[in-house]
C-alpha positions as CSV (number, residue, x, y, z in Angstrom):
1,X,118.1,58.3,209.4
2,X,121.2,60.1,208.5
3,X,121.9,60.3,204.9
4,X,125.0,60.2,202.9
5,X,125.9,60.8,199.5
6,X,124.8,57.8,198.5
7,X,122.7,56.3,200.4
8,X,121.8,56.5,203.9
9,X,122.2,54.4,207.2
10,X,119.7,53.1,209.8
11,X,120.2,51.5,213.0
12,X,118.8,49.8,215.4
13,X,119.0,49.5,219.8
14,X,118.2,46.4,221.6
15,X,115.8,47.2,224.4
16,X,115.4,44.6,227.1
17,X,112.1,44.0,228.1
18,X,112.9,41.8,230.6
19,X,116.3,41.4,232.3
20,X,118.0,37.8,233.0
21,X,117.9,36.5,236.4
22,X,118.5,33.9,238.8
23,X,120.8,32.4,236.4
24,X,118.6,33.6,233.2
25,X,120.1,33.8,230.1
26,X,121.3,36.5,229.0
27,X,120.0,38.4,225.8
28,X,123.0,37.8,223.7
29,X,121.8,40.7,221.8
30,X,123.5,42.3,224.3
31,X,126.5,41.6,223.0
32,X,125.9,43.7,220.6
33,X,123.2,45.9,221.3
34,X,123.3,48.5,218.3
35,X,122.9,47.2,214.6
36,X,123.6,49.5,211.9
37,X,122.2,49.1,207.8
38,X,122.1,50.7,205.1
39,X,118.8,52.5,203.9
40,X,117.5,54.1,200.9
41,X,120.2,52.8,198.9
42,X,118.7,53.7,195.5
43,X,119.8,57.4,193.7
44,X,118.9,60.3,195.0
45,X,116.6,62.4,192.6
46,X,118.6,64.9,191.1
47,X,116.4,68.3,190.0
48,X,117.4,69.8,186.3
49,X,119.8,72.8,186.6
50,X,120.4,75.4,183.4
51,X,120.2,78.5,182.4
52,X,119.0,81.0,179.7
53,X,121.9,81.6,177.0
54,X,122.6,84.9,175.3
55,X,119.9,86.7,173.1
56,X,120.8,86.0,169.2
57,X,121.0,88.7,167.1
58,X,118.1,90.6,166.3
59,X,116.6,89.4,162.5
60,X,115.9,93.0,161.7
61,X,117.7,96.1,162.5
62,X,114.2,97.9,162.3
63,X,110.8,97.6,161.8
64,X,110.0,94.7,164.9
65,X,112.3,92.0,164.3
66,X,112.7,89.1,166.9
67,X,115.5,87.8,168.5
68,X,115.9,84.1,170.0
69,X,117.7,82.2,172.8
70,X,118.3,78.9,173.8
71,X,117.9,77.1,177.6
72,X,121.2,75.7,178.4
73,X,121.4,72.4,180.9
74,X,123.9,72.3,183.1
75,X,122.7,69.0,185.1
76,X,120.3,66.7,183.5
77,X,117.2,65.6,185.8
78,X,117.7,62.1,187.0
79,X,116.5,60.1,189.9
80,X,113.0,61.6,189.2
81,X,114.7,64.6,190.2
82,X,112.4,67.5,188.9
83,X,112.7,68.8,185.1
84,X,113.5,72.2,183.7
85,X,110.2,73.5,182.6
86,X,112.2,75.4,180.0
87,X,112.7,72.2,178.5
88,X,109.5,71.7,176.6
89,X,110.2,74.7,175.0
90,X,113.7,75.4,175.1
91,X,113.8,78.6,172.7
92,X,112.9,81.9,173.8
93,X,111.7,84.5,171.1
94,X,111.1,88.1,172.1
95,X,110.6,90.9,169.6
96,X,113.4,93.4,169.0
97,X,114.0,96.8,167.1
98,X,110.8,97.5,167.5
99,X,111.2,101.2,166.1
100,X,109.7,102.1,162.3
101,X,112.4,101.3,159.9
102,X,113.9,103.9,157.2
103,X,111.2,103.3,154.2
104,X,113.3,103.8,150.9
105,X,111.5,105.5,148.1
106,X,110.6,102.9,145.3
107,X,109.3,103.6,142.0
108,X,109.4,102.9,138.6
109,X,109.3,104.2,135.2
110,X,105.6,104.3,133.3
111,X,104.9,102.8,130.0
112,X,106.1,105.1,127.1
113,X,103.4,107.2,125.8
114,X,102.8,107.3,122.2
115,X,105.2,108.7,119.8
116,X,104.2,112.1,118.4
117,X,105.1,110.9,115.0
118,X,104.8,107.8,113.0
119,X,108.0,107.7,111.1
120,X,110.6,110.5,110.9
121,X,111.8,111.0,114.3
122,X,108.8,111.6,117.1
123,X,109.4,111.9,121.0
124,X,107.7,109.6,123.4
125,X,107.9,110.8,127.5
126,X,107.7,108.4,130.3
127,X,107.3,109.4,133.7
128,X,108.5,108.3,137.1
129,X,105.9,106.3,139.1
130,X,106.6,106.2,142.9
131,X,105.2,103.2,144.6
132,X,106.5,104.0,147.9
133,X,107.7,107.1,149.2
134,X,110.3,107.7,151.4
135,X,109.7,107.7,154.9
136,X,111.2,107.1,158.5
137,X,114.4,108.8,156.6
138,X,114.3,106.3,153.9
139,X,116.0,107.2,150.6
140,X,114.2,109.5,147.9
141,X,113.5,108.4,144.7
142,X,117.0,110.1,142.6
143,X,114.8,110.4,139.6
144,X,112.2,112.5,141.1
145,X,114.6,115.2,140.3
146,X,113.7,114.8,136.6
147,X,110.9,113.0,136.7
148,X,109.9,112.6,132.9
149,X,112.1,111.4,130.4
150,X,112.4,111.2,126.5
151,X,113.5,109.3,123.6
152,X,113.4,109.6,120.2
153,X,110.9,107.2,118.6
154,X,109.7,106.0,115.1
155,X,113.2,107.6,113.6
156,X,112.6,105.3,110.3
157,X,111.7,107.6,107.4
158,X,108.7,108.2,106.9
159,X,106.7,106.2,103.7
160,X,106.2,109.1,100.7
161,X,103.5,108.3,98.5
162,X,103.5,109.0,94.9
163,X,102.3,112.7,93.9
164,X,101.7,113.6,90.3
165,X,98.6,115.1,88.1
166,X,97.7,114.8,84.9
167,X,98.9,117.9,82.2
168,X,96.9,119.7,80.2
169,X,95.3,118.1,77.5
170,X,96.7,118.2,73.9
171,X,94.8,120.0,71.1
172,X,92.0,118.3,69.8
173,X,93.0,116.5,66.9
174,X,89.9,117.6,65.2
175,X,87.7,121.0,65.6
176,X,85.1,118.5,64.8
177,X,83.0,115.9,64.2
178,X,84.7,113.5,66.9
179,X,88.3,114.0,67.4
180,X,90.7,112.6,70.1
181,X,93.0,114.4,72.5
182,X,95.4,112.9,75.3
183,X,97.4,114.2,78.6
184,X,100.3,112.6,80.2
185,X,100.6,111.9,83.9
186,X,103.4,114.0,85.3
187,X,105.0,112.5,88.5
188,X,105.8,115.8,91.2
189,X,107.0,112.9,94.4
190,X,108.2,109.7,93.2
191,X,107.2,106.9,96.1
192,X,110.3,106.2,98.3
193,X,110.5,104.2,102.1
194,X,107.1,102.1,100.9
195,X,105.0,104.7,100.0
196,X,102.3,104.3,97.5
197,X,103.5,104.3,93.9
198,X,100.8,106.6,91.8
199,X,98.8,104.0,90.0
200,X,98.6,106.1,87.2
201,X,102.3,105.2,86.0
202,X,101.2,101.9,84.9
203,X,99.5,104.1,81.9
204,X,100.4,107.1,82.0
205,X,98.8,108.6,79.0
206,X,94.8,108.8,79.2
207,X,93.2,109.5,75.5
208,X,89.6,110.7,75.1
209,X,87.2,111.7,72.6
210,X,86.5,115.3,72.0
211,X,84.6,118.2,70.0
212,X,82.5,115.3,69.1
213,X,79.9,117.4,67.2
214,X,79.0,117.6,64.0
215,X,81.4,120.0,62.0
216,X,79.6,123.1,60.6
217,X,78.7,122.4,56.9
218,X,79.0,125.8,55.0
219,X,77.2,126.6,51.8
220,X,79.4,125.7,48.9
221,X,77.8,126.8,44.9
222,X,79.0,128.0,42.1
223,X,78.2,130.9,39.7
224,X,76.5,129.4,36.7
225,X,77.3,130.3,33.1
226,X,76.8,133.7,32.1
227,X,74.0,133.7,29.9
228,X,74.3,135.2,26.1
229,X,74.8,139.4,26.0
230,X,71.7,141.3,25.1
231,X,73.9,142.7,22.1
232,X,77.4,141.8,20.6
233,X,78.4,145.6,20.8
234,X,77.7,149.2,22.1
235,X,77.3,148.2,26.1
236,X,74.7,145.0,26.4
237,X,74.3,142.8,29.5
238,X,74.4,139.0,31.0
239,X,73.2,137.6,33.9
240,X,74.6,134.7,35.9
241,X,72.8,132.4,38.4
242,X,74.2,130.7,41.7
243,X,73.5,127.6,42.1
244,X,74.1,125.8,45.4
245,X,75.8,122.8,45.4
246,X,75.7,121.8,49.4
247,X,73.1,123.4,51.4
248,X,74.3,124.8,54.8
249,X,74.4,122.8,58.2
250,X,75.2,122.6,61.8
251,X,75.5,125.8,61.9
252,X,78.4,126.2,59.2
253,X,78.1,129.8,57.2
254,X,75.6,130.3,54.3
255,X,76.3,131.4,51.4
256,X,76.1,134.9,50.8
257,X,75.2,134.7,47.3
258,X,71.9,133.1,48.5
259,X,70.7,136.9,49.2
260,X,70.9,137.7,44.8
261,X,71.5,134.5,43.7
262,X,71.4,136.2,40.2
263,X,74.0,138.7,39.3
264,X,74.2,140.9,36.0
265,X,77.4,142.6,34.3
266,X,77.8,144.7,31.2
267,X,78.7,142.6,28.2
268,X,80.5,143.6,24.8
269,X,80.9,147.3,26.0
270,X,83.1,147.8,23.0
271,X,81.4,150.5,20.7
272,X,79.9,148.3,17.4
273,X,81.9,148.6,14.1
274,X,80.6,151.4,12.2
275,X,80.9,150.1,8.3
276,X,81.8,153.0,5.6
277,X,78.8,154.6,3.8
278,X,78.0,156.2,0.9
279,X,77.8,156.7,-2.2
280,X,79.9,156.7,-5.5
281,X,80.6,159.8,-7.8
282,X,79.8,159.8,-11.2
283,X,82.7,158.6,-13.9
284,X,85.0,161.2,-15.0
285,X,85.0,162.0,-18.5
286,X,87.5,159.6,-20.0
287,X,91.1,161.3,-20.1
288,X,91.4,160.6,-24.2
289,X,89.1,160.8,-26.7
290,X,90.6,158.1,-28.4
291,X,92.9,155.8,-28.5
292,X,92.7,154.4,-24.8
293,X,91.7,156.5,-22.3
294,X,91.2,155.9,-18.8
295,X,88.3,157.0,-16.9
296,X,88.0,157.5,-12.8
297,X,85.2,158.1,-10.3
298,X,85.6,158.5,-6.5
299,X,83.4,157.2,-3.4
300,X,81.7,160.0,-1.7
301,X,81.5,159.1,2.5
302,X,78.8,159.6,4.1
303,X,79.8,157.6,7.3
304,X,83.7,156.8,7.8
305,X,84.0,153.7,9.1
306,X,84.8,153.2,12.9
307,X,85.8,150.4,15.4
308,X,87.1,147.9,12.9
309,X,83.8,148.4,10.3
310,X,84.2,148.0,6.7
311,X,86.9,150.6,5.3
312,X,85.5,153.2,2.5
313,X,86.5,151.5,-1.1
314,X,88.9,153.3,-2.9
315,X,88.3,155.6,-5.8
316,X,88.0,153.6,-8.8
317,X,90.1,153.6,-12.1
318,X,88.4,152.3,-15.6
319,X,90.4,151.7,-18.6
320,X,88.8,152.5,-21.8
């Protein structure tokens, strides 16, 4: 059977089993003792051809990436001509770049810490935080070269609450006996940025009671009437008694007179009048014998009068 590139061709020989004779027939085969046919007419199988294409690019330069490529037919299977195994799968994966990759530094910055003041301008730090360091020639972290940082924080001013005291207090009004005395409430810091105002400004004058004891009562009397002198002249005396008209109390001062509540003086010291006495002379003879005479006689002192007493009379005349 020889084959072409379609099909093939068969043939065929007559053999003669028995030859004509004696006027036999011939095999008229004979004529033509070869036949010639076609054979296996149908398709000849044809077997899958391809080939592996390029390797795609790697999907990482580092680090184990993998890289792909794709089976390529060039001539189909037919016929039931055999099939590319690579068909069932036609995509080839390998790994690639296998080697570590460069490992940048990553970090971040912390939370702030608390601000070291409330108000007025405090600082607050944060730090860096490295997550990853760098590795395999990776990239460091830029901010590892100052790795803290600050701000200022909670720059509003800060609240100032009221300050004040209360003065002194004011004189009693009274030394005594329940008197009053105030102070005022003197603001130092008024409140400012929401501070606390002092809740003494809404009265800011306190009043209380003071020296609320009993006031001393002193002794208050009075010298009575000065009793009648012992004589009306020549050095006599009188007495006087005191006589208290409010006793002492709480304290308050007696009074001294309480010690000789009776009290003397001299009275009518002036020397007593002394009143002339005596006694008269005898009448003079008369100073005519007739006629008319007159006739005098004279008062003879035996005690001049003193201090206002009775004068000595005065010699007498007589007419006769």
């Amino acid at each position: 059977v020889s084959t072409q590139s379609t099909w093939g061709t068969q043939k065929r020989s007559f053999i003669v089993s028995v030859s004509a004779s004696n006027n036999g027939k011939d095999c008229p085969e004979l004529a033509n003792p070869s036949m010639v046919q076609n054979c296996n007419t149908q398709p000849c199988p044809v077997d899958c051809v391809g080939s592996w294409g390029p390797w795609s690019k790697c999907s990482k330069t580092c680090g184990k990436g993998s890289r792909t490529r794709q089976f390529q037919v060039t001539v189909d299977a037919s016929n039931g001509g055999k099939v590319c195994p690579q068909s069932a799968n036609p995509t080839g994966t390998e790994e690639c770049n296998e080697k570590e990759c460069p490992v940048d530094c990553k970090g971040s910055w912390g939370a702030w810490s608390t601000c070291s003041a409330t108000c007025g301008k405090g600082v607050r730090t944060s730090g860096f935080v490295v997550a990853t360091p760098a590795s395999n020639g990776g990239k460091t972290c830029t901010e590892l070269t100052a790795p803290t940082k600050k701000e200022d924080c909670n720059t509003q001013p800060c609240p100032v609450d009221c300050v004040g005291s209360w003065g002194e207090w004011s004189k009693c009004s009274a030394s005594c006996g329940k008197g009053t005395r105030s102070t005022q409430f003197k603001i130092t810091t008024a409140a400012s940025n929401g501070g606390k105002p002092c809740s003494e400004s809404a009265n800011p004058t306190k009043t209380e009671a003071c020296n609320t004891q009993d006031c001393p009562v002193d002794c208050q009397g009075a010298w009575g009437a000065w009793s009648t002198c012992s004589v009306t002249c020549g050095k006599g005396t009188r007495s006087s008694i005191f006589q208290v008209t409010r006793s002492v109390a709480n304290g308050g001062k007696d009074c001294p007179e309480r010690n000789q509540p009776t009290k003397t003086e001299p009275c009518n010291t002036q020397p007593c009048a002394v009143d002339c006495s005596g006694l008269w002379n005898s009448w003079s003879a008369c100073s005519a014998s007739c006629g008319g005479g007159t006739s005098t006689r004279t008062f003879q002192v035996a005690i001049p009068s003193s201090n206002g007493g009775k004068e000595c009379p005065s010699p007498e005349k007589n007419n006769m």
